[in-house]
N, CA, C, O and CB atoms as a CASP TS submission, in Angstrom:
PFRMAT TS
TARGET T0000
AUTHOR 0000-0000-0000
METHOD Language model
MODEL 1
PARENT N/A
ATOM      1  N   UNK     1      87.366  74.594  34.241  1.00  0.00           N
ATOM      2  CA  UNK     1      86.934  74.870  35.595  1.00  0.00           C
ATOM      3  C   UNK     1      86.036  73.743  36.108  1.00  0.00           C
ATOM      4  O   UNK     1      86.519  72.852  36.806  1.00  0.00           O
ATOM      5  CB  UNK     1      86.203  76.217  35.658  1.00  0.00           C
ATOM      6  N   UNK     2      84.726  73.762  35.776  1.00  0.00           N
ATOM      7  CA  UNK     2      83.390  72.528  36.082  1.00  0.00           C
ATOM      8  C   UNK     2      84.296  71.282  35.303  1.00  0.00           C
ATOM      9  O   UNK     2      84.945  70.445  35.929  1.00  0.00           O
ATOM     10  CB  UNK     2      81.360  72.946  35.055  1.00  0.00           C
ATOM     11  N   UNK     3      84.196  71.344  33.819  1.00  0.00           N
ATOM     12  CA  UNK     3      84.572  70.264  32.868  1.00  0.00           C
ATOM     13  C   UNK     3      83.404  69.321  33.124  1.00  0.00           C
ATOM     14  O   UNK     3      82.367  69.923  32.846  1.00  0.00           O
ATOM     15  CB  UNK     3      86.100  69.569  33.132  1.00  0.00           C
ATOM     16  N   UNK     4      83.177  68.177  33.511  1.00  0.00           N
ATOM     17  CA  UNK     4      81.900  67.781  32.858  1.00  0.00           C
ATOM     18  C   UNK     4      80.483  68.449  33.607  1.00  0.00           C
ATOM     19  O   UNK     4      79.396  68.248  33.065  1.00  0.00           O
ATOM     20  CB  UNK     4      81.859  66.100  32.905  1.00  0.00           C
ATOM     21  N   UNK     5      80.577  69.360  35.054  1.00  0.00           N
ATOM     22  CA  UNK     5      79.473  69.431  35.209  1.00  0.00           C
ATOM     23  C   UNK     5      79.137  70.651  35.144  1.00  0.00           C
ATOM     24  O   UNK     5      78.338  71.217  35.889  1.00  0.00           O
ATOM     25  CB  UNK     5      79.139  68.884  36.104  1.00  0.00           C
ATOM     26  N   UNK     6      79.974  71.304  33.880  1.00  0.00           N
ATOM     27  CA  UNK     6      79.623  73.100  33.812  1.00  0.00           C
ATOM     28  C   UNK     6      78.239  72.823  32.991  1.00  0.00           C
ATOM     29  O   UNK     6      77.676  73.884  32.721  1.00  0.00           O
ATOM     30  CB  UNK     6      81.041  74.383  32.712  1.00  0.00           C
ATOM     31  N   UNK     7      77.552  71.663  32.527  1.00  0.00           N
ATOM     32  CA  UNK     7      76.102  71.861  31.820  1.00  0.00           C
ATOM     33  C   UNK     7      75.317  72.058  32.729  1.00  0.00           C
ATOM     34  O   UNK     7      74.323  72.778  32.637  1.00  0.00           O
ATOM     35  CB  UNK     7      75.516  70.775  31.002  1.00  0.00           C
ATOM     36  N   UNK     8      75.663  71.449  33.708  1.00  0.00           N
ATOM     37  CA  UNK     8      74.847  71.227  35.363  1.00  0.00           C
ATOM     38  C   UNK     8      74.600  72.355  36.276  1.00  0.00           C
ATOM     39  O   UNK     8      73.594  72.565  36.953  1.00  0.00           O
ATOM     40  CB  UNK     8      75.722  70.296  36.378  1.00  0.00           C
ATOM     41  N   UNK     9      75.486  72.923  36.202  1.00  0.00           N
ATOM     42  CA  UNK     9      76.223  74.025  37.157  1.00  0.00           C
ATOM     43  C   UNK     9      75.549  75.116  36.260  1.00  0.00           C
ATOM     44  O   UNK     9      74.855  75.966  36.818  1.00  0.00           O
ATOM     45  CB  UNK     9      78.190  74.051  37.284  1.00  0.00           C
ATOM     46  N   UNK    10      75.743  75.147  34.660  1.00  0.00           N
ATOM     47  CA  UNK    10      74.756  76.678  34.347  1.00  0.00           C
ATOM     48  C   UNK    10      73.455  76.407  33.717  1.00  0.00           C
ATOM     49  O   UNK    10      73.029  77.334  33.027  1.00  0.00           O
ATOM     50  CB  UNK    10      75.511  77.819  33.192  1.00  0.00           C
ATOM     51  N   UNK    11      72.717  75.338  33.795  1.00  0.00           N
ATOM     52  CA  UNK    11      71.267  74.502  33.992  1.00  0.00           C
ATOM     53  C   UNK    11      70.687  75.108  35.536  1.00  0.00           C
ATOM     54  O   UNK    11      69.667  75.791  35.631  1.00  0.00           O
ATOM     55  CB  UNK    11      71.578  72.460  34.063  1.00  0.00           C
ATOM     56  N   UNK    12      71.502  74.735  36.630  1.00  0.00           N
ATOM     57  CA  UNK    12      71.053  75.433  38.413  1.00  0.00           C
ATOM     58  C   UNK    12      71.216  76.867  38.240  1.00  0.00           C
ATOM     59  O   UNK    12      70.055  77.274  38.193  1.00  0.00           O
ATOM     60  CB  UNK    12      72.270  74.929  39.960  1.00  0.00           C
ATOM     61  N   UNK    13      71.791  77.610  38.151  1.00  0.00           N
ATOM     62  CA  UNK    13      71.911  78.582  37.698  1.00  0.00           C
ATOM     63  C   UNK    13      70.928  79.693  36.974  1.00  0.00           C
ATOM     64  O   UNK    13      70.458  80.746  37.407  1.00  0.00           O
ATOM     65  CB  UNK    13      72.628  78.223  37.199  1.00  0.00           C
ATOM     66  N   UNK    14      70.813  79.067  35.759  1.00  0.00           N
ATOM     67  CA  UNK    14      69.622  79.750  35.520  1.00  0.00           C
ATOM     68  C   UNK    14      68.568  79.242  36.105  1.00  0.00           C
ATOM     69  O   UNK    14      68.033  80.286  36.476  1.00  0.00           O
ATOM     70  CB  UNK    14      69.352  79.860  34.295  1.00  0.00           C
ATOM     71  N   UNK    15      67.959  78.498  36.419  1.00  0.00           N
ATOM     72  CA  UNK    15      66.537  77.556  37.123  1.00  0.00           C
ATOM     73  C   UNK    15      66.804  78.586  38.537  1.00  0.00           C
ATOM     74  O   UNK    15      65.984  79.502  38.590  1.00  0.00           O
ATOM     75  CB  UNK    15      66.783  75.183  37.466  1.00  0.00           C
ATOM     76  N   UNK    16      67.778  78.566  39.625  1.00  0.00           N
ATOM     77  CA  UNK    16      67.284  79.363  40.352  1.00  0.00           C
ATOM     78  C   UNK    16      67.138  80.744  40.153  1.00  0.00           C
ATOM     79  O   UNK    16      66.402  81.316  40.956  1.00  0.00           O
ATOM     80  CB  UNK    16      67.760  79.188  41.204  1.00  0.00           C
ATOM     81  N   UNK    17      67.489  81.190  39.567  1.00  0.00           N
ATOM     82  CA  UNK    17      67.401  82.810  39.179  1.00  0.00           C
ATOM     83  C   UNK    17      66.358  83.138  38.555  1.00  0.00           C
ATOM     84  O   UNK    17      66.120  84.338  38.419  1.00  0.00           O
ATOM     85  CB  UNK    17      68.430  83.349  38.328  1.00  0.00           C
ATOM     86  N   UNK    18      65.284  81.954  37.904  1.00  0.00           N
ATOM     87  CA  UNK    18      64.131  82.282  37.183  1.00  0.00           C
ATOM     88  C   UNK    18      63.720  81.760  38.578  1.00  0.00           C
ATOM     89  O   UNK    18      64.556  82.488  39.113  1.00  0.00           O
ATOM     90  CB  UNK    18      63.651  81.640  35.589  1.00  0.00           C
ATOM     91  N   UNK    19      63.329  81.323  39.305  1.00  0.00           N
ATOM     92  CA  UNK    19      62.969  81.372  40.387  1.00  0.00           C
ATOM     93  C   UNK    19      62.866  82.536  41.418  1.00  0.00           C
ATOM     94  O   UNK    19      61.785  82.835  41.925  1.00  0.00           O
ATOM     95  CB  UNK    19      63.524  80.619  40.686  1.00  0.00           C
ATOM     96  N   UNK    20      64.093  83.219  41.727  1.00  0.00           N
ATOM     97  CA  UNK    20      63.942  84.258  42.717  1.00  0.00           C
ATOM     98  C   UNK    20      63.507  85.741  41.246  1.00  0.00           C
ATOM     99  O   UNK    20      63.332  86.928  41.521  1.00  0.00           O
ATOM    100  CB  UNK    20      65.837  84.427  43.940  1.00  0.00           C
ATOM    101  N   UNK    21      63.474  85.440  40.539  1.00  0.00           N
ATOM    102  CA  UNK    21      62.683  86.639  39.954  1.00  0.00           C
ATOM    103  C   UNK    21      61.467  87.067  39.720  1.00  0.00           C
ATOM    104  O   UNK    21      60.654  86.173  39.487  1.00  0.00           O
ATOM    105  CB  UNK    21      62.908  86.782  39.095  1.00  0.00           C
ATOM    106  N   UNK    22      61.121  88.023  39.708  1.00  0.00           N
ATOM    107  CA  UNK    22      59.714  88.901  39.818  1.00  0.00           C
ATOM    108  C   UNK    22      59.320  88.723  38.215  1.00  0.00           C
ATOM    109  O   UNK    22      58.263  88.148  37.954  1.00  0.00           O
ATOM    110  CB  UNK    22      59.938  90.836  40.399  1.00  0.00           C
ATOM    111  N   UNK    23      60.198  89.234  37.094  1.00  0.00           N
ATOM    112  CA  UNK    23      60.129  89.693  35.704  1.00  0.00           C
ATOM    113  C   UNK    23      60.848  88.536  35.119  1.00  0.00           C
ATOM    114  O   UNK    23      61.299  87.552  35.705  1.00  0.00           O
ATOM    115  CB  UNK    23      60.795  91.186  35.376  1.00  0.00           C
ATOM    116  N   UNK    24      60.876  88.854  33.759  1.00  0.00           N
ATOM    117  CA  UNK    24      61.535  88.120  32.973  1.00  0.00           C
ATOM    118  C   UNK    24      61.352  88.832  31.755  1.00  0.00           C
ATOM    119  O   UNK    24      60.226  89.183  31.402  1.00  0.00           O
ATOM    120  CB  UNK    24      61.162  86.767  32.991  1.00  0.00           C
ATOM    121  N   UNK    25      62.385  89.075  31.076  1.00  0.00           N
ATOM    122  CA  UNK    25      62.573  90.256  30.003  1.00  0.00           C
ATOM    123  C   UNK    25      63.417  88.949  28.808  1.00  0.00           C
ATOM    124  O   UNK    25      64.342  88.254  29.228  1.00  0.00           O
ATOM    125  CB  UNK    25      63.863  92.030  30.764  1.00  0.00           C
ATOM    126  N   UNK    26      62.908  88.827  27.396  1.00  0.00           N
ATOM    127  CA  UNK    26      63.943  87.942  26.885  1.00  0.00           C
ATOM    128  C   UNK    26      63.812  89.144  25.135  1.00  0.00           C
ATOM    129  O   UNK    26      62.876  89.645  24.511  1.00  0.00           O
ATOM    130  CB  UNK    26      63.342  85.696  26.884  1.00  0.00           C
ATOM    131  N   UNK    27      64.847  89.129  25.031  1.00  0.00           N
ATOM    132  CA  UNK    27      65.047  89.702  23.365  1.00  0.00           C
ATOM    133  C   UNK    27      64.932  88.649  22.608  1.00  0.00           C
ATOM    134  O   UNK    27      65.532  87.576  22.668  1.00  0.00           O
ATOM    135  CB  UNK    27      66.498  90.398  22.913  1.00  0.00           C
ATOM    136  N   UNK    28      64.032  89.058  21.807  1.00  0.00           N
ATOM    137  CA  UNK    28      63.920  88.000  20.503  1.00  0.00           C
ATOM    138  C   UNK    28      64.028  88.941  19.237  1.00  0.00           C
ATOM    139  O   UNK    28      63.051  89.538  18.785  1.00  0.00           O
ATOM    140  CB  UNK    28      62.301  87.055  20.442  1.00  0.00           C
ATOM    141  N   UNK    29      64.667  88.980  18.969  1.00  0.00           N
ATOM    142  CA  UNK    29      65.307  90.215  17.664  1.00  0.00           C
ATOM    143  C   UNK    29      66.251  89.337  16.592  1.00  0.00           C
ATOM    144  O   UNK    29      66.564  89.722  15.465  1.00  0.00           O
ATOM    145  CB  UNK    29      66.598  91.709  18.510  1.00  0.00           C
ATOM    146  N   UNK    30      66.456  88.650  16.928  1.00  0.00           N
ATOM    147  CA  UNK    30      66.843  87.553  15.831  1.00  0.00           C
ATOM    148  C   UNK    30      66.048  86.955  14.392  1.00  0.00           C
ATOM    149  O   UNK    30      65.164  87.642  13.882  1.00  0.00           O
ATOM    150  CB  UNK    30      66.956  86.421  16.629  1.00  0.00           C
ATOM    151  N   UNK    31      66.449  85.604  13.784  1.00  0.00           N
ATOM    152  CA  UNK    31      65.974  84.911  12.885  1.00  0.00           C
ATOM    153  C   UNK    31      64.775  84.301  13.975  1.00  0.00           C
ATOM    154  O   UNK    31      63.563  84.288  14.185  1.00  0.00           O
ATOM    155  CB  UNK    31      67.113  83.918  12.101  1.00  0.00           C
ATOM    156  N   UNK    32      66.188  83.776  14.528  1.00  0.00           N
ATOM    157  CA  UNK    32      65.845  82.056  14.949  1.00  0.00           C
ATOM    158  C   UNK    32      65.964  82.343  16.400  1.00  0.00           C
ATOM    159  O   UNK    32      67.099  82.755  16.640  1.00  0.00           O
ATOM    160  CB  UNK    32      67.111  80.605  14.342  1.00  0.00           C
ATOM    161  N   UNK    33      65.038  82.264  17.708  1.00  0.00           N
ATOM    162  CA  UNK    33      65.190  81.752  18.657  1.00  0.00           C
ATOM    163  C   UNK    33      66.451  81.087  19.803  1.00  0.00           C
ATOM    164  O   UNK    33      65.883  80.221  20.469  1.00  0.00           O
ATOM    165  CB  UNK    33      64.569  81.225  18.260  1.00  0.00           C
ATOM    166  N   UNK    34      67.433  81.171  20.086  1.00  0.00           N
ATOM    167  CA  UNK    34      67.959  80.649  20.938  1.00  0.00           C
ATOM    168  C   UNK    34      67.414  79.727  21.654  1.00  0.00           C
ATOM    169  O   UNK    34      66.333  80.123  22.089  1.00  0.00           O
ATOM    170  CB  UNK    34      68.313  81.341  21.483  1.00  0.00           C
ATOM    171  N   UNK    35      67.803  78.124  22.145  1.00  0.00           N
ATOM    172  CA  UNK    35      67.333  77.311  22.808  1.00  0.00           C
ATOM    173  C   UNK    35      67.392  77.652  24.137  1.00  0.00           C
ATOM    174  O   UNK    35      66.498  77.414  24.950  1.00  0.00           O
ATOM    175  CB  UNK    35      67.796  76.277  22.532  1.00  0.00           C
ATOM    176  N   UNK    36      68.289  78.131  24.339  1.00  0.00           N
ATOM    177  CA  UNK    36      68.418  78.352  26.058  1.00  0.00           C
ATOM    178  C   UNK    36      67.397  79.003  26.448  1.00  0.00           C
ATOM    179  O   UNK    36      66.704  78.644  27.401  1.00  0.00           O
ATOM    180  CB  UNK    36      69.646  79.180  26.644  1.00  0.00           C
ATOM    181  N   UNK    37      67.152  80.206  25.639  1.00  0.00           N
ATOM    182  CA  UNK    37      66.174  81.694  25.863  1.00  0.00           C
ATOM    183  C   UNK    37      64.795  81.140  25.881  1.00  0.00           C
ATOM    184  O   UNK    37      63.938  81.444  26.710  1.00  0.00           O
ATOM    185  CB  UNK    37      66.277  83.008  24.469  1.00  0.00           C
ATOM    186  N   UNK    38      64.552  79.724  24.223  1.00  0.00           N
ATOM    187  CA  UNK    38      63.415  79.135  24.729  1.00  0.00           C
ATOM    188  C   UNK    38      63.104  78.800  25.866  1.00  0.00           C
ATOM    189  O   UNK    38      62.369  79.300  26.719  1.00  0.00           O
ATOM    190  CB  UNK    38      63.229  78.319  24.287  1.00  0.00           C
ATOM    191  N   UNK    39      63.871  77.694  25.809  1.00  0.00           N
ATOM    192  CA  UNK    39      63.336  77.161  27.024  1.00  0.00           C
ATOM    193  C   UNK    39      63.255  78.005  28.907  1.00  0.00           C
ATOM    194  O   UNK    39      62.443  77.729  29.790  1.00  0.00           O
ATOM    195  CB  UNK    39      64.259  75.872  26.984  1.00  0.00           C
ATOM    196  N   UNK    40      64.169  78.821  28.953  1.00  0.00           N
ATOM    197  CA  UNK    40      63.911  80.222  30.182  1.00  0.00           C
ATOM    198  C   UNK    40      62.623  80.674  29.690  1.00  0.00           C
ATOM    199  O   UNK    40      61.823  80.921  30.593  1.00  0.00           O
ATOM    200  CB  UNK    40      65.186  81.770  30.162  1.00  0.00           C
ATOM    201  N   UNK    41      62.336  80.794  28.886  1.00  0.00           N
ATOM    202  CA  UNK    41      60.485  81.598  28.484  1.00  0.00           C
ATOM    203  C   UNK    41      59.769  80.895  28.855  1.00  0.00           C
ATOM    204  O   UNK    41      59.106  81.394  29.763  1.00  0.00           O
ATOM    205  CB  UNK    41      59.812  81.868  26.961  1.00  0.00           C
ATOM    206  N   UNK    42      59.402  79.509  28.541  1.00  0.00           N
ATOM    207  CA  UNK    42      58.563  78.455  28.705  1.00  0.00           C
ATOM    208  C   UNK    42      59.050  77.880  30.213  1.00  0.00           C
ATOM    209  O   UNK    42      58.251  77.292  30.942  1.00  0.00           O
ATOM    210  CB  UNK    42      58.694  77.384  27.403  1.00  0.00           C
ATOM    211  N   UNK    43      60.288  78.088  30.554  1.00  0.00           N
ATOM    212  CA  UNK    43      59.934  77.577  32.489  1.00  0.00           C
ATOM    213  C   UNK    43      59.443  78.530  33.330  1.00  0.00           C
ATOM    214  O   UNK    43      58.780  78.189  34.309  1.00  0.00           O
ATOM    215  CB  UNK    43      61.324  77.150  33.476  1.00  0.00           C
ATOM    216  N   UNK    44      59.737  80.005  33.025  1.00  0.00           N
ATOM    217  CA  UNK    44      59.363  80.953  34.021  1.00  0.00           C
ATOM    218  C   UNK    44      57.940  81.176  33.365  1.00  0.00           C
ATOM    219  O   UNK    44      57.144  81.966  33.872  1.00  0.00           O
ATOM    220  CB  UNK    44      60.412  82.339  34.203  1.00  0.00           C
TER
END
């Protein structure tokens, strides 16, 4: 669909949506952390 700019396209994506949100809810029930989830914790 994107091909090279689907990193881009779901990078804006989440950035505006941590933007128009009030909350931010992240599961950490794992080992290890998810990078994505990090880094959504640490921008919002």
């Amino acid at each position: 669909m994107l091909g090279p700019r689907a990193k881009q396209y779901i990078f804006e994506g989440c950035r505006d949506a941590i933007h128009a949100a009030t909350h931010v809810v992240a599961l950490l029930d794992g080992t290890q952390v998810d990078d994505g989830t990090a880094w959504e914790i640490g921008y919002a």
